[in-house]
N, C-alpha and C positions, 0 to 999 in steps of 0.2 A: 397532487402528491401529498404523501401524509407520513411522517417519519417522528421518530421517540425524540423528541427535546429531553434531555440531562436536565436542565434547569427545570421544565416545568415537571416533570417527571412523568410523561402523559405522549402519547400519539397525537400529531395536531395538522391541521392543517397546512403547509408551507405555501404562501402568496406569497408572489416576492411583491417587495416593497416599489420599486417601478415596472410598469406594467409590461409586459413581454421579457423581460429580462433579471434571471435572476444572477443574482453575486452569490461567489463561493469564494471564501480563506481557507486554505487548507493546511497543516502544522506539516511542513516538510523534513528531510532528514537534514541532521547534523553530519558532514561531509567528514566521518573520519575512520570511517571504515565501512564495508558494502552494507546495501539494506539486505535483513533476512526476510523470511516468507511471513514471519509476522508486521513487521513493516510492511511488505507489500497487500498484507490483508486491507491494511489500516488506506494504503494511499489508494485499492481497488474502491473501497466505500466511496470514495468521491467521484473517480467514474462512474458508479452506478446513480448516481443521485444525476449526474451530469446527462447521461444517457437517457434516463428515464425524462427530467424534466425536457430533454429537447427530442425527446420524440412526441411529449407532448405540445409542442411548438413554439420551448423557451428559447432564447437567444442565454446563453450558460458562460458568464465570464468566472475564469476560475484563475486564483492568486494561490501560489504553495509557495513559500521562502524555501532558502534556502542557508541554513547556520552552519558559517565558516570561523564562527568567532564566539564566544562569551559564554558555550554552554559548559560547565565545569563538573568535574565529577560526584561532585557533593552535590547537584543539582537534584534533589529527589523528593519525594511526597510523602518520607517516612514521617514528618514535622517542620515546624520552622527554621531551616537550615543556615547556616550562617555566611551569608554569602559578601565579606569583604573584600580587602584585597586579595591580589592574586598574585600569586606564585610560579602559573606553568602548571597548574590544574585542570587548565581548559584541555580538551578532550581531543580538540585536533591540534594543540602542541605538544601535548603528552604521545598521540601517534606519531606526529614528524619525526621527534625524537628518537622514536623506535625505528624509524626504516632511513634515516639519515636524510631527510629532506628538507626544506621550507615548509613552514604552516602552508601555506596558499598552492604549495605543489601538490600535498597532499588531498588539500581541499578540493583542488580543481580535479586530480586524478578520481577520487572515490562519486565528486560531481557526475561526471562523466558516463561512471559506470553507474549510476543511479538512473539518469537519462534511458542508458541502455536495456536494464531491467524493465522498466517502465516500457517499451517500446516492444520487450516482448510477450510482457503479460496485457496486451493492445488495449494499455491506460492511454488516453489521451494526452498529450501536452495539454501543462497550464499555456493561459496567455500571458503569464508573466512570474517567472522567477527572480525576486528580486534576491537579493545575497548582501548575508549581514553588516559585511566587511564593505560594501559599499551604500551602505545608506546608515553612513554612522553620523549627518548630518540632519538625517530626520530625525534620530532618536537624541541628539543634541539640543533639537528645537522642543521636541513633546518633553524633554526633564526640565529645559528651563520655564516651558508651560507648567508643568506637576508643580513646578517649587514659587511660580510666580500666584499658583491657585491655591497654594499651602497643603500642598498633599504632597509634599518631597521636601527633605532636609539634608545637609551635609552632617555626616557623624565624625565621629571622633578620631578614625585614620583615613578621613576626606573624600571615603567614597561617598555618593549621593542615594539615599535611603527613600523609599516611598512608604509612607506614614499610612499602614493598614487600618489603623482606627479611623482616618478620616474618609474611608468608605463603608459608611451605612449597611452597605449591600454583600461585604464580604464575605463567604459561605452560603449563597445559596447556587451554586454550583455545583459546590463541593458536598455538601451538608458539615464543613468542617467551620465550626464557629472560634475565635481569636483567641474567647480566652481559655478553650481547651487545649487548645494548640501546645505540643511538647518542645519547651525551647532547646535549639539547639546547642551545641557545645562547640570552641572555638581548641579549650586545650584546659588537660586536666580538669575539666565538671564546671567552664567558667563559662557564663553566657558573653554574646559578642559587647564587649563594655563599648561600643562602636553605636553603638542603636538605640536609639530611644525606646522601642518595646521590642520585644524578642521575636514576633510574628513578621516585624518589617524586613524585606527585604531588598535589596540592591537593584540600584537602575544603571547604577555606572560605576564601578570598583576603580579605585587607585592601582593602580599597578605598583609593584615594586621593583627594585633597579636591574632584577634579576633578571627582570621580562624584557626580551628584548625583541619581538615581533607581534604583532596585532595590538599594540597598541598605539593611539591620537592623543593627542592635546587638545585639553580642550579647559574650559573656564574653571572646572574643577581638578583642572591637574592632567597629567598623562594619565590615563588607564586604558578601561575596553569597556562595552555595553553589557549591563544582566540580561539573561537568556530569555527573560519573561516581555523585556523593553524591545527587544528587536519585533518581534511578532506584533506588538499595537502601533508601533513607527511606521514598520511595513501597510499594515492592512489597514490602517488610516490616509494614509500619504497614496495609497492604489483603488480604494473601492471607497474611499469618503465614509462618513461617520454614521452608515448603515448599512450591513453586510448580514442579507440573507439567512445563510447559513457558513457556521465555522464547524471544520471537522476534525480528525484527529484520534488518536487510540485512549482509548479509556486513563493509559496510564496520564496522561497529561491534563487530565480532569483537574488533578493537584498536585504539585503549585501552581505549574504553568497556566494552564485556562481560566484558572481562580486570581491569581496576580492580574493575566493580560487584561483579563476583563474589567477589572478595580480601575488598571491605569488607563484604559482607552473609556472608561467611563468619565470618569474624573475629566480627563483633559477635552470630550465635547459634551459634558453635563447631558448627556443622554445615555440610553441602553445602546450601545453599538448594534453588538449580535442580539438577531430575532431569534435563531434558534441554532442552538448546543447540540452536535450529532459524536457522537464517540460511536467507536468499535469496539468490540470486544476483546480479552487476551489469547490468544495463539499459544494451545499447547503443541509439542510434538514428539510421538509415540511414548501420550501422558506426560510429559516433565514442560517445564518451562523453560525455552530454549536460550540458555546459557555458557560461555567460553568454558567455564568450569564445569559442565553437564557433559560438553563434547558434542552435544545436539544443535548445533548450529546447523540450520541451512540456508542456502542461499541459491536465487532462480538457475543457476548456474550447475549447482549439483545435480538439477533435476535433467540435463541438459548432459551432463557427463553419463547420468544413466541411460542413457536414450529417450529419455521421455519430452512430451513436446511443454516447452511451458504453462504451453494454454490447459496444459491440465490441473498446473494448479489452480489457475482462475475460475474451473470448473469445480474443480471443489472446493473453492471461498461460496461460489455459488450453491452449493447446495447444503449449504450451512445458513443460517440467519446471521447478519452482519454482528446484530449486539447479542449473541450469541455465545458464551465463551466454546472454541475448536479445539479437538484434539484431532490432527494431524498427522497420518500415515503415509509410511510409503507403499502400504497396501493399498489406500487411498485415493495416492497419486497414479498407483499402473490402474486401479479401475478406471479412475477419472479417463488417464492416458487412452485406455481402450474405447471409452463412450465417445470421445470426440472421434478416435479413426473410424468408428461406426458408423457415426451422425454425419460426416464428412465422404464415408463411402455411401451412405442411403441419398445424400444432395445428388451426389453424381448420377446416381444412377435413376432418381426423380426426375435430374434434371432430360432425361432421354424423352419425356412422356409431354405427351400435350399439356401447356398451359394451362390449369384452371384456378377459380378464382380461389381466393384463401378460404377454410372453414371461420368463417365471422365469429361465431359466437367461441372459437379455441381464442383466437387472438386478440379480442378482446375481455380473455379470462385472465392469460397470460401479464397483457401489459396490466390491469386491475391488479394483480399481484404485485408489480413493482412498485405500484403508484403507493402502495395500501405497507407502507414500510419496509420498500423493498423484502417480498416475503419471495427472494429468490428459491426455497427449494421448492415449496408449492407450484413454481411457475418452470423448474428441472422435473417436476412429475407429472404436471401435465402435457409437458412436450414428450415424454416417454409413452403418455398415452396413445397421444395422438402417433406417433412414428410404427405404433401398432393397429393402428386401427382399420381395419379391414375395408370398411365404412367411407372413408377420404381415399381420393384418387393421390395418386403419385404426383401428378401433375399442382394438386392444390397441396399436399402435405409440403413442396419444397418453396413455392411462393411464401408458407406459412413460415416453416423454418427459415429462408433467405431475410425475411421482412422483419423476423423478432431476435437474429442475430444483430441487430443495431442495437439491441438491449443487453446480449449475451456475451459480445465480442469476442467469441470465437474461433471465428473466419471459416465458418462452417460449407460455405461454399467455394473454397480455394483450391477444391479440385476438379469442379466444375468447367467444362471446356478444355482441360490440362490433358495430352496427348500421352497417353500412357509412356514410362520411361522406359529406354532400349534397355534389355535387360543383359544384363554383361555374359559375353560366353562362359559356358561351363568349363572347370578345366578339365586339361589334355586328359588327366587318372581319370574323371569322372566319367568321358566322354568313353573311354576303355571300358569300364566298369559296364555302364550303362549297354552299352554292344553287347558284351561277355554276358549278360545277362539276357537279354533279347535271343538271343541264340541259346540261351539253356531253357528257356523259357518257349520256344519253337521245337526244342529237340525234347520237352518234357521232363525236364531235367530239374525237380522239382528243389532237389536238397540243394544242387548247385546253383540256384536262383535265388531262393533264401541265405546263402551263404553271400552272395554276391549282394544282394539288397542289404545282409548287415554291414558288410561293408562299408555301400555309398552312407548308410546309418552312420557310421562313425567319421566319418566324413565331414559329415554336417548335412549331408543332403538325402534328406530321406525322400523314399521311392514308394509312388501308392499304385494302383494296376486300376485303369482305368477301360472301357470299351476301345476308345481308341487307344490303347498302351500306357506305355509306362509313363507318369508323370512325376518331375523333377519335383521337392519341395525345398525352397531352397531355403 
């Protein structure tokens, strides 16, 4: 498998570092409100890397946190942000407050529903979820490592600062070098007098008296963990001090992936991550989907329209992952129609004798995945093949059944499924449809057409078949 490294800027190779088994970290959601479909683009990427390596017969351990604590609103990639104490900033006490809850009710509730999403667009579970709010004891030991290694300092209102000069390596993630970096502002034009250089930022904020949830005690006072410290705690303390690949949406390139990387360097003197996979940004219908835009969605919408989820998973698929998407809902009912198509041709393959797969299709296909997941390439040639005159029915559903393990679809879920009892027509209909039958015997041609617009407004249009009238319901 061969996917785009960020850092090295280039399509590479991925070996994983112990043999049969590759490690994934994946940058998981912040619990304080649902994931939207740009999220779920970002968490699809790590399925497909997952899917791909274990169909080609990796054993695929995959780690996504989960942040119930410490990401703050000011948390962003505009510049050097100032991230000191805290206030009631953080993001899921700022929602508690809004819906009258606990931090941790909120957190576990939006938790929840992220599981749920995840389950319908048939992402896999990680094998481990850790959660911020309970591994404040790893990131306790990795600051007092930073500061024992001289790469973390206490500043001037006691949070504990990680000293961005004392990694060499800083910006080449990002391509954003230190000293261009636009320092941030604390209040009125003043840089944080808290910091030794303006690019530093926080591993562990002091709290102030106001706060009175999500925060510990600890050697530097009550506070809470920075949003960048939770991710190298986690994914050092679960996958050990070489991790495959890490993923994540573009946006988190910077700070977040450029911070985590400095600290989880520093603190085992080696390169952690081999290789930096990001996603690209999710438009939708062209805007960038924002509370203030109104263009929020969420798996859930798609679900209110009638449409099945796995249609959006079809259309991440037939987009390139680091691709930037513009997103429709014209989009989504095409995608929506491909899968009941693809799902009604399994079934009705699945009637025909067995035969073996076309080799040289499914080996074209999976090559696609391997080759930077080049999913729409590998959506265009299954379109071919589901035309092709050429391949038997019998071998076109083997083919499809076998490369849904790459697709996750569930392209064969209706296979063997006993057609559903179709509910009786009602009583008017059942009238209508008689009253017709009978003008339609008696040649009663205007009164047939009268009575077919009818059942038309109805809902149930009427087509004249050999054997008679068929209901369309």
């Amino acid at each position: 498998m061969r996917l785009y490294d960020t850092r090295l800027k280039a399509v590479v190779p991925v070996v994983p570092s112990r043999p049969g088994e590759l490690s994934v970290y994946a940058c998981g959601p912040t619990v304080y409100r649902d994931a939207h479909v740009g999220n779920m683009r970002t968490f699809l990427l790590t399925d497909l890397i997952r899917r791909t390596a274990e169909m080609e017969g990796l054993s695929v351990v995959v780690v996504q946190n989960i942040t119930d604590v410490g990401h703050m609103a000011d948390d962003t990639g505009l510049g050097a942000v100032d991230e000191g104490q805290g206030d009631g900033d953080d993001k899921v006490l700022r929602q508690a407050a809004l819906e009258g809850l606990t931090a941790l009710e909120i957190a576990r509730e939006y938790e929840q529903r992220f599981h749920a999403d995840l389950a319908a667009l048939n992402i896999y579970p990680a094998a481990h979820y850790p959660r911020a709010s309970e591994s404040i004891d790893l990131m306790i030991d990795l600051i007092a490592l930073l500061m024992e290694r001289g790469h973390a300092y206490v500043g001037g209102d006691g949070s504990v600062f990680f000293d961005a000069r004392s990694f060499p390596g800083y910006g080449e993630l990002s391509g954003n070098r230190l000293d261009d970096l636009r320092p941030g502002h604390r209040f009125e034009g003043a840089v944080d007098p808290a910091k030794a250089f303006h690019a530093d930022w926080a591993l562990w904020k002091r709290a102030l008296d106001t706060r009175t949830q999500l925060v510990w005690d600890t050697p530097w006072g009550v506070g809470f963990p920075g949003w960048h410290t939770e991710c190298s705690a986690m994914s050092l303390a679960l996958l050990g001090s070489t991790i495959d690949v890490h993923t994540g949406g573009i946006d988190l390139r910077f700070p977040h992936h450029e911070d985590e990387r400095a600290q989880s360097n520093c603190a085992t003197g080696t390169d952690v991550v081999r290789h930096w996979v990001h996603g690209e940004h999710l438009l939708f219908e062209g805007r960038k989907m924002s509370k203030s835009s109104g263009n929020v969605v969420l798996v859930g919408d798609l679900v209110d329209r009638g449409l099945d989820p796995l249609a959006l998973r079809l259309a991440f698929l037939q987009h390139r992952y680091r691709q930037q998407m513009n997103l429709t809902w014209e989009v989504l009912v095409a995608a929506d129609s491909m899968i009941t198509r693809w799902r009604e041709r399994l079934a009705d393959w699945a009637t025909h004798p067995s035969e073996a797969m076309p080799a040289e299709v499914v080996a074209s296909v999976r090559a696609m995945f391997d080759d930077d997941l080049d999913t729409p390439r590998a959506i265009s040639l299954l379109r071919e093949l589901e035309k092709d005159p050429a391949v038997s029915p019998g071998a076109k559903f083997e083919a499809f059944a076998h490369l849904d393990r790459l697709l996750g679809l569930d392209l064969a879920s209706d296979v063997g499924r006993a057609p559903a009892a179709q509910a009786p027509l009602p009583d008017e209909v059942e009238a209508l449809l008689s009253a017709r039958a009978e003008a339609r015997a008696a040649r009663d041609w205007s009164g047939s057409d009268r009575l077919r617009d009818e059942l038309d407004a109805l809902g149930f249009p009427v087509i004249d078949t050999p054997d008679g009238q068929q209901v369309q319901r």
